[in-house]
C-alpha positions, -999 to 999 in steps of 0.1 A, spaced: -410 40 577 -401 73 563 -434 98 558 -443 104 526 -441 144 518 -472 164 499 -452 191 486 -481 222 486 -463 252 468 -477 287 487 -467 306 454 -439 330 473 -440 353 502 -454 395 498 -419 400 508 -406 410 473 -365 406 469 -343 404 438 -337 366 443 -371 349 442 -391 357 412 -425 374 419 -452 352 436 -479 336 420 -514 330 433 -514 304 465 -534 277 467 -568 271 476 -582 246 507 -596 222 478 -562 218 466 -543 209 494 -574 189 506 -574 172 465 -533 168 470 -535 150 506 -560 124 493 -542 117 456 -510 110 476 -527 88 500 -547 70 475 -520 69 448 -482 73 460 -485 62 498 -472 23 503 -493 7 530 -486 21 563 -468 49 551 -470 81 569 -480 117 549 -461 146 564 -477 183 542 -451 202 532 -461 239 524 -428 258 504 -420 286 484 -430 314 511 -452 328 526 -473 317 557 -501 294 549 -535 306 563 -558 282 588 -576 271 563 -548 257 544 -533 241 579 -569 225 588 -568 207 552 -530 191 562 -548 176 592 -546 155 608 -505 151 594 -474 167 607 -471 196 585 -432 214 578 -431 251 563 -403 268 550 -406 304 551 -393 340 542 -387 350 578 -399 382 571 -432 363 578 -421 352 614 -423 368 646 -422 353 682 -461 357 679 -465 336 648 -441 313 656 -467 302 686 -493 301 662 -482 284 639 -468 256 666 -505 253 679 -514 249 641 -496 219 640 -466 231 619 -436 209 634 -405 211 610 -398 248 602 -375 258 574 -359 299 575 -349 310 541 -326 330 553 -302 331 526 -277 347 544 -270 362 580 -253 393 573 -277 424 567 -246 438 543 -257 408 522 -296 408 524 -304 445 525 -292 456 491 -315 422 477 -347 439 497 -343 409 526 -345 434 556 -317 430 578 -297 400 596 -272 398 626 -288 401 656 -321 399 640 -324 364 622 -299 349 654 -329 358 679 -355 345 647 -333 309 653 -332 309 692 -370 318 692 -380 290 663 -357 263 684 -371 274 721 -403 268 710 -399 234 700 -396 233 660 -371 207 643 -355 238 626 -339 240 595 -318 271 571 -316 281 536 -279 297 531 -274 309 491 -235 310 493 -224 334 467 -250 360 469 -237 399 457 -214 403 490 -216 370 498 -182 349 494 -168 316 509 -156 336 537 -189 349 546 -209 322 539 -185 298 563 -185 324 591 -224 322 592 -221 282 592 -197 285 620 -224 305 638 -255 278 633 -226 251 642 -225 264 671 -191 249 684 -202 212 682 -239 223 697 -255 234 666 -281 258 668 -306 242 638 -312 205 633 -305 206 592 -292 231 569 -300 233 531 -272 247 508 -282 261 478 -252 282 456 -269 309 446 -282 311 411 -300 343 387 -337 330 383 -354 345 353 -372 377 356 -353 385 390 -334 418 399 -304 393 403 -308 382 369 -306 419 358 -276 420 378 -257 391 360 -270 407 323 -255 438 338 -225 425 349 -232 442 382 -229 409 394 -204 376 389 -221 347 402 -201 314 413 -184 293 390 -195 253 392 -156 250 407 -162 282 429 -195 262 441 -181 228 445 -151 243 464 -176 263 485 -200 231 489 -172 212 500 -161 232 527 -196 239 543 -198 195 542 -171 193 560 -179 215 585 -217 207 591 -200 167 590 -176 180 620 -201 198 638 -229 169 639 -252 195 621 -271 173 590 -268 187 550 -305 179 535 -300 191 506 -270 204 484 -281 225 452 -315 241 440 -331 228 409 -351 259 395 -373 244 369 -380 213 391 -384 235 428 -401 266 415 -409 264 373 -386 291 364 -350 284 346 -319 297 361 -302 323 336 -266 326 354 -249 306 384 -240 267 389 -270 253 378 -258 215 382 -280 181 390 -258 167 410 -235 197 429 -239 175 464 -222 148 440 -193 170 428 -181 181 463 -187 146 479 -169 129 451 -135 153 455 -140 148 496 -137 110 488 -105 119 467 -88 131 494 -96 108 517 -85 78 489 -55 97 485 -46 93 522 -55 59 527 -33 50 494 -7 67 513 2 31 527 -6 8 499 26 -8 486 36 6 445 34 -10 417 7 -33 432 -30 -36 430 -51 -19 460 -81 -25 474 -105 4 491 -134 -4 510 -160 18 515 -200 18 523 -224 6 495 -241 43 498 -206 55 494 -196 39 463 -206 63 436 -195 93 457 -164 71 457 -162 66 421 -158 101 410 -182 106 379 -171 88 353 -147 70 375 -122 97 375 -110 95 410 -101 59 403 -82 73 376 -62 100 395 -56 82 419 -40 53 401 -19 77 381 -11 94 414 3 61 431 13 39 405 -10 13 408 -12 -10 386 -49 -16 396 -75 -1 422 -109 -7 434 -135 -1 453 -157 -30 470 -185 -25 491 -184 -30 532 -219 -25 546 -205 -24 587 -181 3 574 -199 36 585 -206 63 556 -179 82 546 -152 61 556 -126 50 531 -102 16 546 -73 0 530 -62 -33 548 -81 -30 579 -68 11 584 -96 38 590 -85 63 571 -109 102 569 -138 84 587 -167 115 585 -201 98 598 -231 106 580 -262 119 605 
């Protein structure tokens, strides 16, 4: 059974930058200690695992850690708060999932948003987090000032690591203007152009299919401001469903192909997994309609095949783009 995740938000890291907005007090032991038992009591089914997950920052104290206890605890963190030191603390803490917001890799991006540097730096930061043991996970904000497809796929090949990736998950999150942040100023400037929603499916869809290729699993596609931190997001592609989006058009292409042998003027038939259907779909159903325009088919569907794995599309017994999920 899947653990059931406290979510404990630290208020932000000291580290001030013009992406996040300015921290807010953290929390005290009795709330972390109040949140563990409501979730146990309240949300947990029977036999369900807790796993305390401390976000938004900063580096909880021992206090805070003793009151997760005695749950596996995940943190994701400004690595400004990390060093080789604290990494072997906070392992003999208990903290076993670690999250790096790095944002980027590239000091060109992060220095002029008051990040500190990257390159060398945050590649040691990885090696050191994964040596010691951590299931290690990113943060990359695609479409940062300085920070284009281009860039953001180069540092994705570097964490891919030529089919040996060098983090167990990655979280990609198209970077958006938060109220009250310097980034914010810098869209109302116009010192700054932040993605497009097309700008950030194209870029979603590309960093899919190459974590998909590499083995390296996407947890999460998309931030949603007023849900992940209470703030609104002023500029950027502020969607609920950008994993959705890109998933949907990588389906298209992969229909496309398969339809590629399907007889004209005739209905068609596309199996896919039952997870896989509304990716399938296209919202609203629109790849059903391309694609039927495309082809010429009188009719198409989609039917469920649960031995099929995710992500593959077959049309009379041909695998056709099979991507495994992990």
């Amino acid at each position: 059974m899947r653990p059931l995740i406290v979510p404990v938000d630290l208020g932000g890291s000291h580290h001030r930058c013009a992406v996040m907005p300015a921290p807010s007090p953290p929390p005290d032991r009795a709330l972390v200690r109040a949140l563990v038992d409501h979730y146990a009591r309240e949300r947990a089914r029977p036999g369900q695992p807790l796993e305390v997950a401390f976000f938004r920052g900063g580096r909880p104290h021992r206090g805070l850690l003793a009151e997760a206890a005695p749950h596996p605890v995940r943190l994701a963190c400004h690595p400004g708060e990390l060093s080789p030191e604290t990494l072997a603390r906070l392992w003999d803490q208990g903290v076993r999932t670690l999250e790096l917001e790095l944002l980027s890799l590239q000091t060109a991006v992060l220095r002029p948003l008051g990040r500190g540097t990257g390159g060398a730096a945050l590649q040691a930061l990885v090696r050191g987090a994964r040596d010691r043991g951590f299931t290690l996970g990113v943060h990359l904000w695609p479409g940062l000032p300085g920070y284009d497809h281009q860039a953001a796929m180069d540092d994705l090949a570097w964490l891919c690591g030529d089919g040996h990736p060098r983090v167990d998950f990655v979280r990609i999150l198209p970077a958006l203007a938060l109220a009250g942040t310097g980034l914010a100023r810098l869209a109302a400037a116009g010192r700054w152009t932040p993605m497009t929603l097309g700008e950030a499916v194209t870029t979603v869809e590309a960093m899919l299919e190459a974590c998909d290729e590499a083995g390296l699993a996407v947890a999460r596609v998309g931030l949603q401001p007023a849900q992940d931190l209470g703030v609104a997001a002023v500029a950027g592609p502020d969607h609920p469903n950008l994993r959705g989006l890109a998933e949907s058009r990588r389906f298209r292409r992969r229909m496309d192909a398969a339809l590629a042998l399907a007889p004209r003027s005739r209905p068609a038939a596309l199996l896919v997994h039952p997870a896989d259907l509304q990716w399938a779909k296209g919202p609203q159903g629109d790849n059903i309609r391309a694609l039927r325009a495309r082809h010429g088919l009188p009719q198409l569907r989609l039917r469920p095949a649960p031995a099929l794995p995710r992500g593959t599309v077959r049309l009379d017994g041909a695998d056709i783009g099979a991507v495994p999920r992990r």
